[in-house]
C-alpha positions as CSV (number, residue, x, y, z in Angstrom):
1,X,-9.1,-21.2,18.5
2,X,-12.5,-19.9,19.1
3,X,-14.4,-21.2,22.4
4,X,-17.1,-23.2,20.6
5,X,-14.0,-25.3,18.6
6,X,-12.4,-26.4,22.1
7,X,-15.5,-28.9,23.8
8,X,-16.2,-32.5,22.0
9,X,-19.3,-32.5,24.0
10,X,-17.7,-35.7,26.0
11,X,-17.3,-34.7,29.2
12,X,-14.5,-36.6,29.8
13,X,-12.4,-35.5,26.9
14,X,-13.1,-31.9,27.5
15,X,-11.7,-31.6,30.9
16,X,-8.5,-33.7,30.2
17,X,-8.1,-31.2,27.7
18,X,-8.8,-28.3,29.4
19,X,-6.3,-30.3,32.4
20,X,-3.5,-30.2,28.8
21,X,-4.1,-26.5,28.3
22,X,-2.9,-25.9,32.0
23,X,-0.2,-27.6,31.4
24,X,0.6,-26.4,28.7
25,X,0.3,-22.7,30.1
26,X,2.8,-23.9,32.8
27,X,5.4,-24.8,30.1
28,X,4.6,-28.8,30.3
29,X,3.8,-29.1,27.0
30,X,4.9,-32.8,26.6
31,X,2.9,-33.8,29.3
32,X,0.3,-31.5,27.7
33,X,0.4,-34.2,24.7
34,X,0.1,-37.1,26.4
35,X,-2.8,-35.9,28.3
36,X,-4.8,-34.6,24.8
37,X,-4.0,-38.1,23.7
38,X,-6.3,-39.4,26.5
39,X,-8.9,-37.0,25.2
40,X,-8.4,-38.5,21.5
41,X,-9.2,-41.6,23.2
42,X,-12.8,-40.7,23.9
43,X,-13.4,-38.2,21.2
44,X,-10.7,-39.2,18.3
45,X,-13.1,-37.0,15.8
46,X,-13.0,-34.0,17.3
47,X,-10.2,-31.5,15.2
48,X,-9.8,-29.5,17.8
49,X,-8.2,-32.0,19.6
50,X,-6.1,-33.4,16.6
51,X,-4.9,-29.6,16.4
52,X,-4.5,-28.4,20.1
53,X,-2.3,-32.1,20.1
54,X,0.1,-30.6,17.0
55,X,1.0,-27.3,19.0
56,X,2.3,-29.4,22.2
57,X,4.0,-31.7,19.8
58,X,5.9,-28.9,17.6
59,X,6.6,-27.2,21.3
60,X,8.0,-30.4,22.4
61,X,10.0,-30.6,20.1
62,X,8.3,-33.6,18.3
63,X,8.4,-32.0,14.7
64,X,7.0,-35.3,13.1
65,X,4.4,-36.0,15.3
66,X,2.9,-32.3,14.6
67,X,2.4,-33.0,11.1
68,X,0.8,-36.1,11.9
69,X,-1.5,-34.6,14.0
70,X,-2.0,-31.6,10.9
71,X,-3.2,-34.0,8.7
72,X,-5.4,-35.9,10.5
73,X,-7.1,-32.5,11.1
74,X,-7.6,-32.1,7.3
75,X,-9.1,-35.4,7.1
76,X,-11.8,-34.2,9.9
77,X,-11.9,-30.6,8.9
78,X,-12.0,-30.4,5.0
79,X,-12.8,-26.7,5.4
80,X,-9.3,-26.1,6.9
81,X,-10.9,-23.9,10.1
82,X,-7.8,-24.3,12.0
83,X,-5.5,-23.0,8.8
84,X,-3.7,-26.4,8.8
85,X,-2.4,-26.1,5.3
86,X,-0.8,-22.8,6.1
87,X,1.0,-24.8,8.8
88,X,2.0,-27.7,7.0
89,X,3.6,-25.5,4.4
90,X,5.5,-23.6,6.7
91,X,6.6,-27.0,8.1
92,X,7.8,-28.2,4.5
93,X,5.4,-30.8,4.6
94,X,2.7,-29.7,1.5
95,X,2.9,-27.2,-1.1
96,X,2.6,-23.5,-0.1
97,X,-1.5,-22.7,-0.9
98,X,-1.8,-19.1,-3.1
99,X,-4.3,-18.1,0.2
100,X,-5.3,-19.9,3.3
101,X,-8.9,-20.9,3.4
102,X,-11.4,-18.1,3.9
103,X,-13.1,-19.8,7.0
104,X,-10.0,-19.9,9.0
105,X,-9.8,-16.1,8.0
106,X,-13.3,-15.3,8.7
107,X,-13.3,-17.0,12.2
108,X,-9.6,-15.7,12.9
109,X,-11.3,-11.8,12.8
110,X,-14.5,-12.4,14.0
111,X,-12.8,-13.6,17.0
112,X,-10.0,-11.1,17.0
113,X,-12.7,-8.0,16.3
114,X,-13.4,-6.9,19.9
115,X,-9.5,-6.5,20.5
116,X,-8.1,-5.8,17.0
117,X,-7.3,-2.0,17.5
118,X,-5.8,-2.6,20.9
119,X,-3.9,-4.7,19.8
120,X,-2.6,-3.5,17.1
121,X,-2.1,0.7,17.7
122,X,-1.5,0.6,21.3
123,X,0.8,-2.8,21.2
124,X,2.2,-3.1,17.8
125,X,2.6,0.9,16.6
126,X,0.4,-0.1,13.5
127,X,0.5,2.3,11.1
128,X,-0.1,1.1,7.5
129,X,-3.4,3.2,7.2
130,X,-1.4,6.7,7.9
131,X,0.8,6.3,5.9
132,X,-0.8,4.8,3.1
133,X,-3.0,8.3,3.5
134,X,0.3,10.5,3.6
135,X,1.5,8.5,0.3
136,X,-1.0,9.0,-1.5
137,X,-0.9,12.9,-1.3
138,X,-3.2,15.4,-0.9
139,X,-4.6,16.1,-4.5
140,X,-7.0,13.1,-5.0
141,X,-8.4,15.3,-7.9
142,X,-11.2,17.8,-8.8
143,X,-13.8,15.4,-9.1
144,X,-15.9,13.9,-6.3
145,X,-14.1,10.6,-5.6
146,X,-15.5,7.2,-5.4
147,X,-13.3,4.7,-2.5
148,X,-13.4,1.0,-1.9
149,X,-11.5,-0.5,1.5
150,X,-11.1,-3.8,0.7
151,X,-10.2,-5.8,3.4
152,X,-11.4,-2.6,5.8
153,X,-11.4,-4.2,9.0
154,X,-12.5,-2.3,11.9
155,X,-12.3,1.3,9.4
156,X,-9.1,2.3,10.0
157,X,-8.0,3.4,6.8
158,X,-11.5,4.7,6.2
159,X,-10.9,7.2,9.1
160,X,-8.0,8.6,7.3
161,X,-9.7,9.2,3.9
162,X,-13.3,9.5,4.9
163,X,-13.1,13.4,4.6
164,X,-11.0,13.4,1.2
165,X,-13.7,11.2,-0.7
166,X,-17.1,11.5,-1.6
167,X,-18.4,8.0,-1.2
168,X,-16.5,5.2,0.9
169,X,-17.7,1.8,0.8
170,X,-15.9,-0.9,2.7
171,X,-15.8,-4.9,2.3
172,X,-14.4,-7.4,4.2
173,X,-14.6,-11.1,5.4
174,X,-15.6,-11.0,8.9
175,X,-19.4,-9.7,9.9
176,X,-17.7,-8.8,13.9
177,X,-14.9,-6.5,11.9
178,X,-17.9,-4.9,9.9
179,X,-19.7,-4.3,12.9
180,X,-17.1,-2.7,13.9
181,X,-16.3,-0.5,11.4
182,X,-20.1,0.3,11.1
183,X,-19.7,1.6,14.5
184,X,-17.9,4.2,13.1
185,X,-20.1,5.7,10.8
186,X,-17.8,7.0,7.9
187,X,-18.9,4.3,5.4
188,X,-21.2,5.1,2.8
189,X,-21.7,1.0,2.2
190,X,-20.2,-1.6,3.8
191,X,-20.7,-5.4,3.0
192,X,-19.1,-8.7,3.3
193,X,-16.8,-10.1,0.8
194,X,-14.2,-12.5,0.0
195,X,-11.1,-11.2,-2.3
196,X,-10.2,-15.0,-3.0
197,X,-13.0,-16.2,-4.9
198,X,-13.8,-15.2,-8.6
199,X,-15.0,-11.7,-8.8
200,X,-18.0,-12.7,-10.1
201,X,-18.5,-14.5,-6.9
202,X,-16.3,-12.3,-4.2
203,X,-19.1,-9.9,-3.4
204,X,-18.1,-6.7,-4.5
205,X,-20.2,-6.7,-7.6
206,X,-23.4,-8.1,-5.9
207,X,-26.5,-6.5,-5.8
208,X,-26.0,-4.5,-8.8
209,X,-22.8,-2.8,-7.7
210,X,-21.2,-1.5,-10.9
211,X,-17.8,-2.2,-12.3
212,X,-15.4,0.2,-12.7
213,X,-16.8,2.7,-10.0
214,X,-14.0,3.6,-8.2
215,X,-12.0,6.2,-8.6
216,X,-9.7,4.8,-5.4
217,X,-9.4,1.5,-4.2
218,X,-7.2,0.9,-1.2
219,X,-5.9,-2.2,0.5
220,X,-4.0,-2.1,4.0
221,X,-2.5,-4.8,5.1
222,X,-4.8,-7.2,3.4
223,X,-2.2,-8.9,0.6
224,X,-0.6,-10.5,3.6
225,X,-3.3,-13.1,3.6
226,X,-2.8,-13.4,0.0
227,X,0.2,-15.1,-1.6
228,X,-0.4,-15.0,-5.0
229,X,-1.7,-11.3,-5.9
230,X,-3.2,-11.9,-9.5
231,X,-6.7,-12.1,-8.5
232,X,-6.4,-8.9,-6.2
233,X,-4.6,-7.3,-9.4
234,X,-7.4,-8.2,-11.7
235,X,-10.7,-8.1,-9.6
236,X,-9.1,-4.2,-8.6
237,X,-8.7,-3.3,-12.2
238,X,-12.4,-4.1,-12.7
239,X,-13.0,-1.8,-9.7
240,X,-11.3,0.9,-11.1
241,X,-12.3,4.0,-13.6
242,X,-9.1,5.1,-16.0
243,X,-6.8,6.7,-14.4
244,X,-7.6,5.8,-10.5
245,X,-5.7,5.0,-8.3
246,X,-4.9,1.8,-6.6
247,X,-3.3,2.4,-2.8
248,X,-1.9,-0.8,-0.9
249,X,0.7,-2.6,1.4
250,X,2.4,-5.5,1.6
251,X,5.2,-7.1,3.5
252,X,8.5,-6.7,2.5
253,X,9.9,-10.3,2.1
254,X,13.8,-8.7,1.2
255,X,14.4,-10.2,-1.5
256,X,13.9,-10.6,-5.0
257,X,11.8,-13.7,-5.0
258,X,7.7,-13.4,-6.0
259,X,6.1,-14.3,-2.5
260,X,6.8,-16.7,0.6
261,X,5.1,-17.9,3.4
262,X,6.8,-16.6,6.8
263,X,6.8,-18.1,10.2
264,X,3.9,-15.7,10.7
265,X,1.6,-17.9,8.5
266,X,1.1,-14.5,6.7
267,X,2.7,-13.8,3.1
268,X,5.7,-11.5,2.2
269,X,5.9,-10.2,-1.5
270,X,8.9,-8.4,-3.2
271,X,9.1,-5.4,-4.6
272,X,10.3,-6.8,-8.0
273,X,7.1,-9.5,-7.6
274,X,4.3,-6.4,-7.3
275,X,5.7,-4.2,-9.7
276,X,5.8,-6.9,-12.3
277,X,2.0,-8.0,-11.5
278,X,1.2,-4.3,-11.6
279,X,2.6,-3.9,-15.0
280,X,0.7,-7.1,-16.3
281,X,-2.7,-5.6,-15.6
282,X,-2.2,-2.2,-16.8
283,X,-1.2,-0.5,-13.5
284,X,1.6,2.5,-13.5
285,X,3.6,2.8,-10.1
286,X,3.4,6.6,-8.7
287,X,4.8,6.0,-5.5
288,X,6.6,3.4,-3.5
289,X,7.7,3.6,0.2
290,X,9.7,0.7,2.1
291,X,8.9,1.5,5.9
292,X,8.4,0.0,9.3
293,X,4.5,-0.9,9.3
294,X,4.5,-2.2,12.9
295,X,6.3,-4.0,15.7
296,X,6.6,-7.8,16.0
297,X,8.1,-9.3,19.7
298,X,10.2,-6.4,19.8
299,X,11.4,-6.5,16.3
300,X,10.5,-4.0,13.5
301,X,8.4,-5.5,10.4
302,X,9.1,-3.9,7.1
303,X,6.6,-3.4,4.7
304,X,6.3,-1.4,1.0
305,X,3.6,0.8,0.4
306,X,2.6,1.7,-3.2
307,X,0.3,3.8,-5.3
308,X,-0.9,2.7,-8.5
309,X,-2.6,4.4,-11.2
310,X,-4.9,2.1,-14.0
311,X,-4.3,3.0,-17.8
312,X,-6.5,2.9,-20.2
């Protein structure tokens, strides 16, 4: 939750909820509730509120009241900032969405930008990008090649291929992860854009950017915030000249099911799921590899990494 979602602007309100994060923090979160219902009292339409009042619920223990408090979010926030319908899936309580909302996405990196790489290399041994690079081999061809990193973050699967390709652009959803990555200086073009709308829409065609430029088009870690893959299967086919190559992870969900919703809020696929969409727009697995992609609370997450070719 980003700073400027936590005040109401009542006064009031805003210090008995800062009073419910303490306790919270202390491992009170019932009495945590009870004191963001006092804040409710004063400011019953902030969402904020509604949501900080769902986690001390579900940690107390009071399943029922969290989903409650979910949906009177969504009826204050129709934009789903907070991810709410992510949560009431994962709760059973509504159908599981194909992707969350693209606000709670954009505002979940822009405020995770600043620490993203800490996080994740020096506390999580991420390392989706290296071996995504490693997988896809050494011979990218004789002609110069042309590389879109969707979902590029802060670049780091740009640093691995930056000096194997001749041009590198790199599109995402958050401005502070492309600031980032512009920081960098190995992107040829970098620009913002959102993989769940239409692609006419999404960005990566705008301002006269060409269809089927690439001769590359890699995606790491980015199908985890997307449950059903068709659009990402169809928007990289238009990306992609015959015969390139398509380079990508997902989460390994272990069975043979398409895709669920984990406790993570983020989306595992199986193996028999992506191969089949693959197959359906005209892409020919080269390579698979089922691997640790990073660590979780102490416990290894498994992923599968594939290359793709596009057929005429």
């Amino acid at each position: 939750m980003q700073p400027n979602q936590l005040y109401s602007g009542n006064a009031t309100a805003d210090r008995r909820a800062d009073y419910a994060r303490m306790l919270d923090d202390g491992g009170d979160p019932a009495s945590a509730a009870e004191l963001i219902e006092q804040a409710l009292e004063l400011a019953d339409a902030w969402p904020a509120f509604w949501f900080q009042l769902a986690e001390y619920r579900e940690k107390a223990g009071d399943r029922t009241g969290a989903i409650a408090a979910l949906r009177q979010v969504l009826v204050l926030d129709a934009d789903d900032v907070f991810g709410v319908q992510l949560k009431l899936a994962s709760f059973g309580a509504s159908a599981m969405p194909d992707h969350p909302s693209s606000i709670y996405l954009e505002r979940m990196f822009d405020d995770y930008a600043d620490r993203f790489e800490q996080a994740l290399l020096k506390k999580l041994a991420y390392s989706v990008p290296r071996k995504l690079a490693e997988l896809l081999g050494s011979d990218l061809g004789a002609d110069p090649i042309h590389a879109v990193d969707l979902g590029c973050g802060t670049g780091l699967f740009g640093v691995e291929i930056r000096n194997r390709v001749a041009v590198l652009e790199g599109f995402d959803l958050s401005a502070n992860m492309l600031a980032k990555a512009e920081a960098k200086h190995i992107y040829d073009l970098l620009a913002v854009a959102d993989l769940s709308l239409p692609a006419d829409a999404c960005g990566l065609f705008a301002n006269g950017l060409a269809r089927h430029r690439a001769s590359l088009v890699g995606a790491a870690d980015v199908m985890i915030y997307l449950g059903n893959l068709d659009p990402v299967f169809s928007l990289v086919r238009m990306l992609l000249n015959d015969g390139g190559r398509f380079v990508f992870s997902v989460e390994d969900s272990g069975t043979e099911n398409g895709f669920q919703l984990a406790p993570t809020l983020r989306y595992v696929h199986s193996e028999a799921y992506v191969r089949a969409g693959l197959a359906h727009y005209g892409f020919t697995v080269e390579a698979i590899s089922k691997t640790v992609i990073r660590m979780d609370s102490g416990n290894a997450i498994r992923g599968i990494l594939f290359v793709a070719a596009k057929t005429a």
